[in-house]
C-alpha positions as CSV (number, residue, x, y, z in Angstrom):
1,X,30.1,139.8,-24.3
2,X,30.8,136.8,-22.1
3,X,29.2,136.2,-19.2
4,X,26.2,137.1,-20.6
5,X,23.1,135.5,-22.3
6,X,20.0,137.2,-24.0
7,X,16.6,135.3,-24.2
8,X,14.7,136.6,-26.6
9,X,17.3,139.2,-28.0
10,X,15.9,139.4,-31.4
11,X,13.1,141.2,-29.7
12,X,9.5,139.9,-28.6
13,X,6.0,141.4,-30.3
14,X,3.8,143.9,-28.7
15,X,0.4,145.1,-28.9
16,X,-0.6,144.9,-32.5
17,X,2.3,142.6,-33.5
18,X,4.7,145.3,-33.2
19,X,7.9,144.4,-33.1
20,X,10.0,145.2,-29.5
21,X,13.2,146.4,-29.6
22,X,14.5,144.4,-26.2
23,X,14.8,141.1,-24.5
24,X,12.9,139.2,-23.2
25,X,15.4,138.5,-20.0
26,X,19.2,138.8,-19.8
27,X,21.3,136.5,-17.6
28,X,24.7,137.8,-16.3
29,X,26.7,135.8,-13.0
30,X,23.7,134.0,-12.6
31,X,21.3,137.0,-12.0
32,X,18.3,137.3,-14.2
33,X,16.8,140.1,-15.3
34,X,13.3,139.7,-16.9
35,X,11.5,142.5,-18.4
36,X,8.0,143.6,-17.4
37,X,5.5,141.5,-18.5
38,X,1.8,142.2,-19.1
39,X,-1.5,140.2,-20.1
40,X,-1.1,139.2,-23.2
41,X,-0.9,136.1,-25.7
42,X,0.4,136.3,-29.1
43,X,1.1,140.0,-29.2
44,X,-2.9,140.8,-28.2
45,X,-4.1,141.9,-25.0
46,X,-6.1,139.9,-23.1
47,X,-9.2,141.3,-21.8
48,X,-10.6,140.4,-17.9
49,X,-10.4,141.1,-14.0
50,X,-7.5,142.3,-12.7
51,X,-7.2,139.1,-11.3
52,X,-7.4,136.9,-15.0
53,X,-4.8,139.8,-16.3
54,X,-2.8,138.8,-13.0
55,X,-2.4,135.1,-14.2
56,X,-1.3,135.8,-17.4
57,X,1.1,137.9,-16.7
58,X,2.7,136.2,-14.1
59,X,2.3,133.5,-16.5
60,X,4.1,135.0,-18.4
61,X,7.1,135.7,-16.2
62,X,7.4,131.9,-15.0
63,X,7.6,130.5,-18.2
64,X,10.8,133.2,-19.3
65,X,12.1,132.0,-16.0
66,X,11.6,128.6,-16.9
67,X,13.0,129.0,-20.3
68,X,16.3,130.9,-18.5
69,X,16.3,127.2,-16.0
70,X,14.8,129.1,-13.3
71,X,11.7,128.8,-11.1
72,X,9.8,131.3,-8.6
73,X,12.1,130.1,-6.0
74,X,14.8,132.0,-7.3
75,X,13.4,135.2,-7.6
76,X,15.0,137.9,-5.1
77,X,12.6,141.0,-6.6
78,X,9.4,141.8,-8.6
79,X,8.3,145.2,-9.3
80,X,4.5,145.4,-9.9
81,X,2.7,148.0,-11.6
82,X,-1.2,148.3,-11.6
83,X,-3.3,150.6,-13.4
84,X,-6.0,151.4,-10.4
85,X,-4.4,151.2,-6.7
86,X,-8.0,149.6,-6.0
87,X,-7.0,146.1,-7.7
88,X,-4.0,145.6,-4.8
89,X,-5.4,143.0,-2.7
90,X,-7.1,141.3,-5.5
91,X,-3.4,141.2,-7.3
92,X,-1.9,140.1,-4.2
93,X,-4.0,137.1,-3.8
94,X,-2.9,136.1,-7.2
95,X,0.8,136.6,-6.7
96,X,0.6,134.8,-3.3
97,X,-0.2,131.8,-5.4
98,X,2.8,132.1,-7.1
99,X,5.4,132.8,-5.1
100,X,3.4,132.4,-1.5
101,X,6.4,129.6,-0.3
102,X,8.9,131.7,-1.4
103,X,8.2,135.3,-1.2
104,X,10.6,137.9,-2.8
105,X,10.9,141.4,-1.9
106,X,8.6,143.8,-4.2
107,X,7.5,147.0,-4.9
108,X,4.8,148.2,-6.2
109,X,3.1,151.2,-8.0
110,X,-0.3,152.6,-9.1
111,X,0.6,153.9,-12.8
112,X,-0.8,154.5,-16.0
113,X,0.0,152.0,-18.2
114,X,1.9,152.3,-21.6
115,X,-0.8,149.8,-23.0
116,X,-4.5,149.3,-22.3
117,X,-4.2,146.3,-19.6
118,X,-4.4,146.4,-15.6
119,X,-1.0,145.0,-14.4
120,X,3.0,144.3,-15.6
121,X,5.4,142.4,-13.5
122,X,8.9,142.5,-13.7
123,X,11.7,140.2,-11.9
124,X,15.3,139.7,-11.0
125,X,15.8,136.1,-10.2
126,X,19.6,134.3,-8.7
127,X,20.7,130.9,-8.9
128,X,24.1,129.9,-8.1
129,X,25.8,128.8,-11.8
């Protein structure tokens, strides 16, 4: 498998310590590919606005980049899910905070979520290697 790296290949842990089945990001030609991220510490949830749930999320995401040798400035796309369409510009404010001097593009969705929080984040970062 050259060409490409795994962060967290041995699998992260969920909700109730439960063990995931995925990684964490996976780096190929210098894209990055960092799975969807939610609030939580230590495989627990944590409770709050959607605006608290925003930070730790995103959080979350920066410090996988960071891990990879990445920053905010090299993401290209984040795809943003939130539980109630209603939190939007609450989220937004947050995320501007973040990547506000360099904006990537985005989408985002009102969805149900697969656990019992109020936002996940997802990127796909570049840097020239």
């Amino acid at each position: 498998m050259s060409g490409i790296k795994r962060y967290g290949a041995e699998g992260g842990v969920g909700q109730g310590r439960q063990h995931m089945p995925f990684a964490r990001a996976v780096e190929a030609d210098g894209w990055l590919h960092v799975s969807g991220q939610v609030p939580m510490r230590d495989g627990e949830l944590v409770a709050g606005s959607i605006s608290e749930q925003s930070h730790v999320a995103i959080g979350n995401l920066l410090a996988i980049l960071a891990e990879a040798g990445y920053g905010p400035e090299h993401v290209v796309r984040c795809g943003v899910w939130l539980d109630d369409a209603r939190d939007f510009a609450a989220f937004n404010q947050v995320f501007q905070q973040y990547f506000g001097a360099h904006p990537p593009a985005r989408a985002c969705v009102e969805t149900r979520m697969v656990v019992d929080c109020k936002v996940e984040v997802d990127c796909i970062a570049w840097q020239k290697r």
